[in-house]
C-alpha angles and dihedrals in degrees: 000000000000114000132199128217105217100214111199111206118189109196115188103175097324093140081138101062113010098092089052089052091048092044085053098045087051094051098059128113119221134216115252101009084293108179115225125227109192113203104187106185112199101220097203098290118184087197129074095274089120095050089054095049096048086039076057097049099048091047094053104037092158090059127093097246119158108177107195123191135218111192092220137013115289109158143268092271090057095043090064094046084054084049099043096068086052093048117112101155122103100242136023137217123174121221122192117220092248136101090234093105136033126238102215083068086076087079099058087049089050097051092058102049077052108045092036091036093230135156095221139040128176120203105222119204083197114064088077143047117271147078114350102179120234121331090247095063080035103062091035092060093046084044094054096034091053086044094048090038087049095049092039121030100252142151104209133144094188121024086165096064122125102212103086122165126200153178102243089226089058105047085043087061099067119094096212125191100183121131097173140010088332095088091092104054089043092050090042099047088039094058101041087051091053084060100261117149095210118219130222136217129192108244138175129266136198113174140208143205138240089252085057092053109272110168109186104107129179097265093060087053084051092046085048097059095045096057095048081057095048101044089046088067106014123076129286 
């Protein structure tokens, strides 16, 4: 039976970017004759983020494009919660609008829920060499993956990943409460402590900077912290 990856994309003012990125996600080939649904949610954006992704979607009407709008800026977090009743595909990856991963890395990530039969899988930018952005985004991230894989039994090497894959039953299954960054420590939480051993994949990474419109600022690692913490004791 023919199966679909659902593929979430948040764009907050990445008219920059974001046509590149869609270019990219629709060029992919995926494993097993797999079909792609895009669900590009417009998170307020004051740039031309929306022109390029309606200029995407009339120039690709056989393609399975859904363009959702929020009328101001609400977070990433939010932005997924907006996607996930849309989604009809059997499994789920988000991709940010960004340039910082690479797509065809959705089929490495596919081929292992497949081959090991799993609900999730994370796409780490750290099992193997290469850039690692600056040390700040560097040690936060080691700081947030050992305190995730200490409250929750987990192997990880990057919690803080973007590229996470899941069975669409399972993500479905969270009842997330996220608006921003957060998104990442509460599905995370949420799943380990539904009992899930969460698998990883080596991916590429190509990082930014915060003059290239990096958005990810201190405050969201603290806050990150804080809800692994939260969701480890407080109810689900």
């Amino acid at each position: 039976m023919a199966t679909t990856l659902s593929i979430i994309i948040p764009a907050y003012n990445e008219g920059a970017n974001l046509a590149a990125v869609l270019k990219k996600v629709l060029k992919v080939q995926l494993p097993n004759g797999m079909g792609k649904e895009i669900i590009v949610v417009n998170d307020g954006s004051t740039d031309d983020t929306v022109a390029h992704a309606e200029a995407f979607v009339s120039a690709n009407p056989l393609a399975r494009v859904l363009l959702l709008n929020h009328s101001i800026n609400m977070g990433k977090g939010m932005a997924i919660r907006t996607a996930l009743p849309a989604v009809s595909g059997d499994y789920v990856v988000i991709q940010d609008a960004d340039e910082e991963l690479d797509p065809n890395d959705y089929v490495v990530m596919l081929n292992k829920m497949f081959s090991d039969n799993l609900p999730v899988v994370y796409g780490s930018r750290f099992l193997v060499g290469g850039r690692q952005g600056s040390r700040f985004f560097y040690y936060g991230n080691r700081v947030l993956t050992a305190l995730a894989n200490v409250l929750y039994g987990q192997h990880l090497t990057d919690e803080a990943t973007c590229y996470k894959m899941f069975s669409t039953p399972l993500l479905k299954s969270v009842n997330l409460k996220c608006c921003g960054f957060e998104f990442c420590p509460e599905v995370t939480a949420k799943i380990a402590r539904q009992g899930v051993k969460i698998q990883e994949v080596p991916i590429s990474y190509f990082p930014r900077t915060r003059q290239q419109g990096k958005k990810v600022r201190l405050i969201d690692g603290l806050k990150a912290a804080w809800y692994l913490i939260k969701y480890r004791f407080s109810k689900l």
